[in-house]
C-alpha positions as CSV (number, residue, x, y, z in Angstrom):
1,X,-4.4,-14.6,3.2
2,X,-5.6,-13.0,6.3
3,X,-7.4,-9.7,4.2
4,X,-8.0,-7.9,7.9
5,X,-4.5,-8.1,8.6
6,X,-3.2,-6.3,5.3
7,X,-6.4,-3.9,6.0
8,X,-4.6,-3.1,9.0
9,X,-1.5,-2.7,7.7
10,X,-2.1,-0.2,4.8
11,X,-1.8,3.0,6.9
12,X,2.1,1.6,7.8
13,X,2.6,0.9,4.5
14,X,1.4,3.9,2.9
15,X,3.1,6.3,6.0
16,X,6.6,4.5,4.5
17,X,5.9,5.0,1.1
18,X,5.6,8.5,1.7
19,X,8.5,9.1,2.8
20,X,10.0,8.5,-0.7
21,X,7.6,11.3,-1.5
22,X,9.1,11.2,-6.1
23,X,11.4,8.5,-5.5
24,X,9.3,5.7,-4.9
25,X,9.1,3.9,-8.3
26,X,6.0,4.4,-10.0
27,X,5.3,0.1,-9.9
28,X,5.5,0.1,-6.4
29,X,2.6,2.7,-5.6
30,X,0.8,0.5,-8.1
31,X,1.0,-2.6,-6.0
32,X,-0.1,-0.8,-3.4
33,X,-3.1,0.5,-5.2
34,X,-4.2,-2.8,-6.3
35,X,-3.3,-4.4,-2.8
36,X,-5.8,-2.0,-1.8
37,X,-8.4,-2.4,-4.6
38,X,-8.2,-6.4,-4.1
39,X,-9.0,-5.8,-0.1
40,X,-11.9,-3.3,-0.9
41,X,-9.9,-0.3,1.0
């Protein structure tokens, strides 16, 4: 896994989430939180 890729690619990733603002599904944001708790962000 290139980690400084995915580092790179967490602003994107949390700019789309937000635009589900409620919607998104409460496992997803936790992926992302642990996506970014893996890399160290």
């Amino acid at each position: 896994m290139n980690s400084d890729a995915w580092k790179a690619e967490i602003p994107s990733l949390e700019e789309h989430f937000a635009q589900f603002g409620r919607r998104l599904p409460a496992r997803m944001k936790k992926q992302l939180d642990e996506l970014k708790a893996r890399l160290g962000v």
